[in-house]
C-alpha positions in Angstrom: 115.2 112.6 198.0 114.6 110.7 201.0 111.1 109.4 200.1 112.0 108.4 197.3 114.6 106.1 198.2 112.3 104.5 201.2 110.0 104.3 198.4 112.1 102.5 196.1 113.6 100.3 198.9 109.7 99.4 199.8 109.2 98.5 196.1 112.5 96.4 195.5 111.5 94.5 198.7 108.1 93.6 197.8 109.4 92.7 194.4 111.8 90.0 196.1 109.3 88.6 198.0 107.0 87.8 195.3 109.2 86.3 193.1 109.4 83.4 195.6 105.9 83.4 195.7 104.9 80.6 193.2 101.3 80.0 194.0 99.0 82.2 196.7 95.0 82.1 196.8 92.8 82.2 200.0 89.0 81.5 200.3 86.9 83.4 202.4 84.7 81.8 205.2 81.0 83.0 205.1 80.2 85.0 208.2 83.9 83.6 210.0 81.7 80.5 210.6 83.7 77.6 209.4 81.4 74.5 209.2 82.6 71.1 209.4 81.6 70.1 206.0 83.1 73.3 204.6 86.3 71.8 202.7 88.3 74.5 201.0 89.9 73.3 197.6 92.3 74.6 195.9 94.0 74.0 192.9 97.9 74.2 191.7 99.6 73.6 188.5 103.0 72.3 188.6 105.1 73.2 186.0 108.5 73.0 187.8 109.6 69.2 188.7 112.9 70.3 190.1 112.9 73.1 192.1 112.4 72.7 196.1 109.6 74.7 197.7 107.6 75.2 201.1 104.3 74.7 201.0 101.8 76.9 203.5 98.4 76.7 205.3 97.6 80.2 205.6 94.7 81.0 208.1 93.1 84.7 209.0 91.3 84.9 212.2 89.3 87.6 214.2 88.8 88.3 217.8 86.0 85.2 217.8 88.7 82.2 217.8 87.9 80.8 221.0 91.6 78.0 220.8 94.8 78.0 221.3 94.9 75.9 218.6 93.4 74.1 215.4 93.5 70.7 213.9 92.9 70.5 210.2 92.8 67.6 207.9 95.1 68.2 204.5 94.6 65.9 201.8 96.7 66.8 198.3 96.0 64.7 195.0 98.9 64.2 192.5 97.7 64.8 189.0 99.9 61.1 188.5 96.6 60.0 191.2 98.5 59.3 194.1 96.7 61.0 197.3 98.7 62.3 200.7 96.4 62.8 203.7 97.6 64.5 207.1 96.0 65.6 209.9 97.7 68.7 211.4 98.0 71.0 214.5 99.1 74.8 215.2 99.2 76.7 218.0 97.2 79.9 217.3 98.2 81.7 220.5 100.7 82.0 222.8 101.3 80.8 226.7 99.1 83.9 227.3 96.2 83.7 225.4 97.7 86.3 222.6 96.6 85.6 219.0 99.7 84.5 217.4 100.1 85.5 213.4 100.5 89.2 211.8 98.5 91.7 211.4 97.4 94.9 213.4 93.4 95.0 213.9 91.6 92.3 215.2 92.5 89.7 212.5 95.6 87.8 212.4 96.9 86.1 209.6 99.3 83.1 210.2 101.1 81.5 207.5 101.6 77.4 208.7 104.1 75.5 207.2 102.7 72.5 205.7 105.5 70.8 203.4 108.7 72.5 203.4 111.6 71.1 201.0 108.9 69.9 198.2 109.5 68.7 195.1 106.5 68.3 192.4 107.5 65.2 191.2 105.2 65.2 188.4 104.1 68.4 186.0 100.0 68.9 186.4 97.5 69.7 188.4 97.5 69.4 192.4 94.6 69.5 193.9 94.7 70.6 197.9 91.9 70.3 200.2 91.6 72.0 203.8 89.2 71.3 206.9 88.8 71.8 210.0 88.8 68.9 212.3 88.5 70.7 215.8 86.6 69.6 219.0 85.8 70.6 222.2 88.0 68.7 225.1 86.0 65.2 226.4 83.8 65.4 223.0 83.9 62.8 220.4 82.3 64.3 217.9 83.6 67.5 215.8 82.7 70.9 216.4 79.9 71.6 213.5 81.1 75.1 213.1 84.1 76.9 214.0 83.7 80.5 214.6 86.6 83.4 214.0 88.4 82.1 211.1 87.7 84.4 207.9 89.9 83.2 205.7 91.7 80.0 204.4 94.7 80.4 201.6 97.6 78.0 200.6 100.7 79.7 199.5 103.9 77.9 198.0 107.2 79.5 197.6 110.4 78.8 196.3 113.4 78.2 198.3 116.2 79.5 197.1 
């Protein structure tokens, strides 16, 4: 009687959690070797023009990720055209070097918050696009690849 309880608590949870979960779709990153001309696109269809939601950068990493942190360049197009560009930075470890994010073996996942309290103002397609913009300290010019990150996703979610 126990195990089944635990499992049905299990199952109820990840049922909640989903049902925040409006959009979630990662790319993977050929041999964890992230070039600079790699842009990651993804696209989201907006049906809901009222409800607020939190839109994430989601990253996985291994053991290769050689920052403490990463600068990425964001760009969203409105399906109405308008176009919203940011350039971003996360910490990806702590004051000691640790890999920050989830995740037991030697990749991490860390979910970034991008746009929290978002409102698509307009039903239609979104169209997201991810790069990384990272450097070397004293160089001008952008790394060309960026080893140790496998995987790029965006994730949005309800708030309720």
């Amino acid at each position: 009687m126990p195990k089944l309880l635990s499992l049905f608590i299990v199952l109820f949870l990840l049922g909640s959690c989903a049902k925040n979960t409006v959009f979630s779709e990662y790319q993977s990153i050929p041999d964890a070797k992230w070039s600079k001309n790699n842009v990651i696109k993804f696209t989201f269809n907006a049906i809901d023009t009222i409800e607020k939601n939190t839109i994430f950068i989601n990253l996985r990493n291994n053991k290769d990720y050689g920052f403490n942190n990463i600068y990425l360049i964001v760009d969203v197009d409105f399906p109405n055209g308008i176009q919203l560009k940011d350039t971003l930075q996360y910490k990806m470890t702590d004051d000691y070097g640790y890999f920050l994010g989830n995740g037991f073996t030697d990749i991490k996942e860390n979910k970034l918050e991008f746009k929290p309290n978002t409102i698509f103002p307009v039903k239609g397609a979104y169209h997201f696009s991810v790069q990384q913009a990272m450097r070397k300290n004293g160089s001008e010019h952008g790394l060309l690849e960026l080893q140790g990150i496998t995987d790029v996703g965006i994730s949005i979610e309800k708030i309720n």
